[in-house]
C-alpha positions as CSV (number, residue, x, y, z in Angstrom):
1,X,-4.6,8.8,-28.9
2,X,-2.6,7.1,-32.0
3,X,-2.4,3.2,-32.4
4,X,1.0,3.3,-31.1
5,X,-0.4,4.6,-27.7
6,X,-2.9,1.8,-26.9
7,X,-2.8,0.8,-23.6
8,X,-3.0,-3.4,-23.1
9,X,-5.3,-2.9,-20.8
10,X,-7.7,-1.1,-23.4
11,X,-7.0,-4.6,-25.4
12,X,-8.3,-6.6,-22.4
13,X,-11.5,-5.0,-22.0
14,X,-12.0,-5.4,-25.7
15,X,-11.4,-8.9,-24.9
16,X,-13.5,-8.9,-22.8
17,X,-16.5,-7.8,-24.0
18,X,-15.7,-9.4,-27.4
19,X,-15.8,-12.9,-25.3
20,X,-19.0,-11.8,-23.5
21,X,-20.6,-10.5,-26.1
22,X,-22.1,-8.0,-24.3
23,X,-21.0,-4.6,-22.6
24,X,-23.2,-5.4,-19.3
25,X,-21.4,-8.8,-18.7
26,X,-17.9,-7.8,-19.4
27,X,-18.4,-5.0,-17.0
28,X,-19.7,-7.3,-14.1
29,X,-16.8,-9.5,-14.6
30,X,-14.5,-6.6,-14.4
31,X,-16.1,-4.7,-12.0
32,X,-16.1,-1.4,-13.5
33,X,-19.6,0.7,-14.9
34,X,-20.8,-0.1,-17.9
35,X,-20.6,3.4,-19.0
36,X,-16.7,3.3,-18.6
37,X,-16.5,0.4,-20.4
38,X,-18.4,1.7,-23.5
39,X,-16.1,4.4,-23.3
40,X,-13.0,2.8,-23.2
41,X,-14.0,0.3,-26.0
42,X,-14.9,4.1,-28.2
43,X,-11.5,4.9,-27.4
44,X,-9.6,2.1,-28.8
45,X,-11.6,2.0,-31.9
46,X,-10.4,5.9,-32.3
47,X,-7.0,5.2,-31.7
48,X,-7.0,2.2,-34.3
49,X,-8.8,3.9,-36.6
50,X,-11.6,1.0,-37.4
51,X,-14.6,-0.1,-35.6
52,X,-13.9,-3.2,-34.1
53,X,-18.1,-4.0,-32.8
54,X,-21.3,-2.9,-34.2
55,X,-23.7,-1.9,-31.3
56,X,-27.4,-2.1,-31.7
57,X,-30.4,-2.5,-28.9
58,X,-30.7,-6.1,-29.2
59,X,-27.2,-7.8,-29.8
60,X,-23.2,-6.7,-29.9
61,X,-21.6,-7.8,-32.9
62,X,-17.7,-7.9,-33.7
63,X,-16.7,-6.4,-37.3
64,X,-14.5,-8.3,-39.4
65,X,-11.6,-6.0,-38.1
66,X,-13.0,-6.7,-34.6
67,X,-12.9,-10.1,-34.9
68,X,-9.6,-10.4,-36.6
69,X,-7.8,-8.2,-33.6
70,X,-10.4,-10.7,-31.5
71,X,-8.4,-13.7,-32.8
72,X,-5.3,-12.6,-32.3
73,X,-5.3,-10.1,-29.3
74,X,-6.8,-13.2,-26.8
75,X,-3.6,-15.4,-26.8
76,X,-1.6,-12.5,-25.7
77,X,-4.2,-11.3,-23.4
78,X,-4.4,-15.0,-21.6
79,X,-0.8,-14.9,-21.0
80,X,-0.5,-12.0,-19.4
81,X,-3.3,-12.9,-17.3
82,X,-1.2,-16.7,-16.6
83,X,2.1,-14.5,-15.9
84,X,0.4,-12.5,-13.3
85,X,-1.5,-15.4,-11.6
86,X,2.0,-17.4,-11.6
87,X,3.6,-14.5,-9.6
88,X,0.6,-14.4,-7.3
89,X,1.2,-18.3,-6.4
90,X,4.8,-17.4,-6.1
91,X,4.1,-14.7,-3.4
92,X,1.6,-16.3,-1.6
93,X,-0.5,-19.1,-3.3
94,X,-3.8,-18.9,-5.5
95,X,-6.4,-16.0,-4.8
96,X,-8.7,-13.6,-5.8
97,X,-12.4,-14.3,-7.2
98,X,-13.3,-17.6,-8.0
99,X,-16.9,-17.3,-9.8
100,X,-18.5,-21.1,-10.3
101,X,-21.7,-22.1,-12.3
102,X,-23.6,-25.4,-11.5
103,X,-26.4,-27.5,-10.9
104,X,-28.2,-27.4,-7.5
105,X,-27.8,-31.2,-7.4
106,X,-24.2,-31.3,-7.3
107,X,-23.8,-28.2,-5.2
108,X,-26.0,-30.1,-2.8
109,X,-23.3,-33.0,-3.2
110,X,-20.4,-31.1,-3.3
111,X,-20.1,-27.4,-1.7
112,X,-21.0,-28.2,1.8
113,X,-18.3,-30.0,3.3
114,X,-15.7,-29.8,0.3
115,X,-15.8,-26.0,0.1
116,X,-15.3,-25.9,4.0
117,X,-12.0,-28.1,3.2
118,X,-11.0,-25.7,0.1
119,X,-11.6,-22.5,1.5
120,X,-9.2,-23.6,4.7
121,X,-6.8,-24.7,2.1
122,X,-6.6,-21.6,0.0
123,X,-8.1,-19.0,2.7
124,X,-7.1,-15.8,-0.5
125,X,-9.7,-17.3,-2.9
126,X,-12.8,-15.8,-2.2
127,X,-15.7,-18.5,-4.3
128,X,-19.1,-17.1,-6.0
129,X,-21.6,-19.7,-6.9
130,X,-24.1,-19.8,-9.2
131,X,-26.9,-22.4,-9.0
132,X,-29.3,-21.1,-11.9
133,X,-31.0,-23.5,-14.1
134,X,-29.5,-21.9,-17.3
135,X,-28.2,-24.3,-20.2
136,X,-24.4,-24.7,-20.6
137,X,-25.8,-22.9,-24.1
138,X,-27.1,-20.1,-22.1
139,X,-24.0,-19.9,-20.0
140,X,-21.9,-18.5,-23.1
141,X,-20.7,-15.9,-22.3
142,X,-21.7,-15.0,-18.6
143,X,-18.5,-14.1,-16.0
144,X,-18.1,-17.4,-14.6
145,X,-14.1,-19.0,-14.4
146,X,-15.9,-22.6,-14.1
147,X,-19.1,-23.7,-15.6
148,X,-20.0,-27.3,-14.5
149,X,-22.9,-29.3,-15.9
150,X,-24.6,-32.6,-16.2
151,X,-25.3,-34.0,-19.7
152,X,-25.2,-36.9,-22.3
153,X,-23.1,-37.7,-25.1
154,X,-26.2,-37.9,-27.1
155,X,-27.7,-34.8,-26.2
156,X,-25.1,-32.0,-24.2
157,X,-26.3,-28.7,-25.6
158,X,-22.5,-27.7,-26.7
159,X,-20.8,-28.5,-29.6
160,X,-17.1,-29.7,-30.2
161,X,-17.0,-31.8,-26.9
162,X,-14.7,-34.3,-26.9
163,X,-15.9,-37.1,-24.4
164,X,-12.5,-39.1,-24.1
165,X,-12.8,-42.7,-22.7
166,X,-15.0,-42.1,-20.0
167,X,-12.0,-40.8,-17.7
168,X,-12.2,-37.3,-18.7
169,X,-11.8,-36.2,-22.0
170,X,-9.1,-34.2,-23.3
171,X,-10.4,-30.5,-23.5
172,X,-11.7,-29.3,-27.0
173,X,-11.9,-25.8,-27.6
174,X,-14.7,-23.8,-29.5
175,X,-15.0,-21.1,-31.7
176,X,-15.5,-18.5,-29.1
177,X,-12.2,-19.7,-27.5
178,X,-14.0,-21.8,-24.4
179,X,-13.0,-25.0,-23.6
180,X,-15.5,-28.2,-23.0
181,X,-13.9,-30.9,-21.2
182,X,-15.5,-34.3,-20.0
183,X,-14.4,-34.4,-16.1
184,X,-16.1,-38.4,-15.6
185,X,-18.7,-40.9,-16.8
186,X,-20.6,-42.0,-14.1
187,X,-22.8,-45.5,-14.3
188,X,-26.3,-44.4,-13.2
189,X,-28.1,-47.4,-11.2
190,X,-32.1,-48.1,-10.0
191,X,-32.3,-47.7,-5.9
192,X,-35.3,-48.3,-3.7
193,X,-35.8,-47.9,0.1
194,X,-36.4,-51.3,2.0
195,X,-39.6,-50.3,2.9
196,X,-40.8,-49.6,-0.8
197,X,-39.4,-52.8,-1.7
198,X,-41.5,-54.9,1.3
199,X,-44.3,-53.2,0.5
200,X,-44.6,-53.8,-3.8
201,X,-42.0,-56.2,-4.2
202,X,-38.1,-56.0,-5.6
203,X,-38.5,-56.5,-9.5
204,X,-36.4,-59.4,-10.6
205,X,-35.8,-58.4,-14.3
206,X,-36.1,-54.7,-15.9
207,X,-40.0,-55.9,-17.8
208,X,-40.9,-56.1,-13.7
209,X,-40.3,-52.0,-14.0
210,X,-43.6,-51.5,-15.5
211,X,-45.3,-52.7,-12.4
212,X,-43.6,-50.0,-10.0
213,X,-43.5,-46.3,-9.5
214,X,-40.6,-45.0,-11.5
215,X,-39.3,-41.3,-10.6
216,X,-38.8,-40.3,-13.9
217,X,-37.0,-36.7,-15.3
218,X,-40.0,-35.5,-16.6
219,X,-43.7,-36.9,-17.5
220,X,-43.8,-36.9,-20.8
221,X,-42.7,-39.6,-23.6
222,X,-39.4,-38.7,-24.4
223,X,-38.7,-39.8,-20.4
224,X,-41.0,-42.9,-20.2
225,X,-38.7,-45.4,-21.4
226,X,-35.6,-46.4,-19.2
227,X,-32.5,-48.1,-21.3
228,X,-30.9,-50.7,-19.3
229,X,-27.8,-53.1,-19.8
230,X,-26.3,-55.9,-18.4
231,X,-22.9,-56.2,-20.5
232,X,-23.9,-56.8,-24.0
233,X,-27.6,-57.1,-23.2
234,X,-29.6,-53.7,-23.7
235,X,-33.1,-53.1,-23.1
236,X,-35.8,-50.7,-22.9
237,X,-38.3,-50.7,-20.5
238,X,-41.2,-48.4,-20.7
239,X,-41.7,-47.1,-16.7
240,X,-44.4,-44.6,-15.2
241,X,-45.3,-43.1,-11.9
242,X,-46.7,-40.5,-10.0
243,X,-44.0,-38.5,-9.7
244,X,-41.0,-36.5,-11.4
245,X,-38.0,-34.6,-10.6
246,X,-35.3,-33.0,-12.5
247,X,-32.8,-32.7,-9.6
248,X,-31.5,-36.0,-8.8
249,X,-30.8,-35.0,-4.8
250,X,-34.8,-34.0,-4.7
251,X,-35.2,-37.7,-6.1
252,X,-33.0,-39.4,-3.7
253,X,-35.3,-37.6,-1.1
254,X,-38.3,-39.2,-2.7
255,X,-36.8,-42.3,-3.0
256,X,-36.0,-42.5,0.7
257,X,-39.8,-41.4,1.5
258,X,-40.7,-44.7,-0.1
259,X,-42.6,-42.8,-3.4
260,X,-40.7,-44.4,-5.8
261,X,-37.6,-46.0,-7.8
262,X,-35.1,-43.6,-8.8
263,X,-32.1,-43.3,-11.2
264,X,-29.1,-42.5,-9.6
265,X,-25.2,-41.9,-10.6
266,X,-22.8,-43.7,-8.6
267,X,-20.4,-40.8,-7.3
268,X,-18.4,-40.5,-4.3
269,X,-20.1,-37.2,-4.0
270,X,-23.5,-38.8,-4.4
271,X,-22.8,-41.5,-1.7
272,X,-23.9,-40.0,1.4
273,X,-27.1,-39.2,-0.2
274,X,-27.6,-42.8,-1.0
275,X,-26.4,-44.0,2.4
276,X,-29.1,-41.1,4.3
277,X,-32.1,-42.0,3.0
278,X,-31.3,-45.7,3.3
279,X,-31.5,-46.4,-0.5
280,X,-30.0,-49.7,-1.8
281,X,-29.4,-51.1,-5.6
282,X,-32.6,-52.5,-7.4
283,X,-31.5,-55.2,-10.2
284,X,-27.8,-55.1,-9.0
285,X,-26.6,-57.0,-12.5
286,X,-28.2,-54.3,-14.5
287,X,-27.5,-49.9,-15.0
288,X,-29.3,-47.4,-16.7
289,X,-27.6,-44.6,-19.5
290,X,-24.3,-43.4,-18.0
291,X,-24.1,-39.6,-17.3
292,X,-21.1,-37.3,-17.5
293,X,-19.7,-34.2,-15.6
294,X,-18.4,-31.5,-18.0
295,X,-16.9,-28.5,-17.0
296,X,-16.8,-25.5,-19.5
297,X,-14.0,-22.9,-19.1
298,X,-13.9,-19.3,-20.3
299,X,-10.6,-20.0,-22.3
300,X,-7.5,-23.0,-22.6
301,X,-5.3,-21.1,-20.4
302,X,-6.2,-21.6,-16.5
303,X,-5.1,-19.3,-13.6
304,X,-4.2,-20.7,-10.9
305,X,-7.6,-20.9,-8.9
306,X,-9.0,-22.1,-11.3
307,X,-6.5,-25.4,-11.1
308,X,-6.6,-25.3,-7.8
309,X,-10.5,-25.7,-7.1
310,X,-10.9,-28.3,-10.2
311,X,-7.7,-30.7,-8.4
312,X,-9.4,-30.4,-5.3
313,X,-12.4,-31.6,-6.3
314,X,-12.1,-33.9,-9.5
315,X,-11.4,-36.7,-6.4
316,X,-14.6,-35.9,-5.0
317,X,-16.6,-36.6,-8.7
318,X,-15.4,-39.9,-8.9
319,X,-17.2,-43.2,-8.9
320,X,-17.9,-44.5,-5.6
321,X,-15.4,-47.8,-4.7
């Protein structure tokens, strides 16, 4: 086969596989064995005439040629993937597989009722969830069209995000041509349940704190001191307790069991939550560190269920009114 030959859909699985970096990956996302894959990929190179990826047992490396046609083979590639999902919405709307990474605390938030609503409202998009515990870091690379995540400004494991104004950020890309954008900055509050509150008193200023059973992140003594603010006035509180949980729906559970106060994000998502475990606001003039939503995706150009799944529930992430 001569370079003139090459097929573009040779070029895509290149793509692909250079964006995954891995041969296993970039055949699960296009549904095809690995073996085929491989030998496709050993194809293009011959009809080229340069090896575009060194292969070894432990990692998949692109060549300099590799990632040269890498850098300017994935622009083209994204477009004709937009074309194609443009004349899919023109025939009938957006479809096809929808494959979406996130926490288990927001998909206990979110997918129950919302996903009910979006699959009725775009019955041809068929939605694959992933609720590992991996890092956004860790995500790199995997087959997911949306990768949602929880983080700080201080200490989100991706570079190159640009956190906006606290109303979403304007998407930055990175070197591996995914996108980081900051969806919303959520103030996090203290709540108690009444009965926790009657029975060791509501603390009248953040020092108070110390005295109570604070459901922190994590024992340890990077999560024993709380940061609070009341508009200019910052400070920090050292807390303890008996307990700790890193999923923040597990903690409104404990909350409402009376164990202990909580950090929470106020989120229109979150609300029911708060409301069904009959949880109310502890020093209502003061909040704790704000926490952001970020969603990571595969590349700048979006098809169109992609933009459909993130309008319809962008509302839902919201601050509470």
């Amino acid at each position: 086969m001569e370079a003139s030959t090459v097929q573009l859909n040779d070029i895509a699985l290149f793509v692909e596989v250079a964006k995954r970096k891995s041969f296993s990956l970039a055949a699960r996302a296009l549904n095809m064995p690995t073996s085929t894959l491989s030998r496709r990929i050993n194809e293009l190179e011959r009809a080229i005439g340069l090896r575009l990826i060194n292969r070894n047992t432990r990692r998949l490396d692109l060549t300099e040629a590799g990632a040269a046609y890498m850098s300017r083979c994935q622009g083209l590639i994204d477009e004709a993937r937009l074309a194609h999902e443009q004349l899919q919405t023109l025939s009938g709307g957006p479809s096809g597989n929808l494959r979406v990474s996130m926490p288990y605390s927001l998909a206990i938030w979110l997918l129950p009722e919302t996903i009910r609503d979006f699959t009725d409202r775009y019955p041809e998009v068929e939605c694959e969830f992933d609720l590992s515990m991996m890092t956004a870091s860790d995500a790199q690379g995997t087959p997911f069209d949306i990768v949602l995540r929880f983080g700080r400004n201080s200490d989100y494991p991706v570079a190159n995000i640009d956190t906006g104004n606290g109303n979403g950020g304007a998407p930055a890309p990175r070197s591996d041509g995914a996108v980081v954008q900051e969806l919303v900055s959520l103030d996090n509050y203290l709540y108690a349940s009444d009965r926790y509150l009657e029975r060791f008193g509501e603390p009248k200023t953040p020092g108070d704190l110390t005295q109570h059973q604070c459901l922190r992140t994590t024992i340890d003594d990077a999560h024993s001191h709380w940061t609070l603010y009341n508009g200019q006035v910052r400070e920090q509180v050292p807390v303890s307790g008996h307990l700790a949980a890193n999923n923040m729906s597990i903690a409104g559970t404990l909350a409402g069991l009376d164990l202990a106060i909580t950090r929470m994000p106020h989120c229109q998502a979150l609300d029911p939550i708060i409301k069904r475990n009959s949880l109310r606001r502890v020093l209502p003039g003061w909040s704790v560190d704000p926490i952001s939503i970020y969603v990571i995706y595969p590349s700048s150009i979006q098809p169109a269920k992609t933009r459909a799944f993130m309008d319809f529930i962008r509302p839902k992430l919201g601050p509470a009114e």
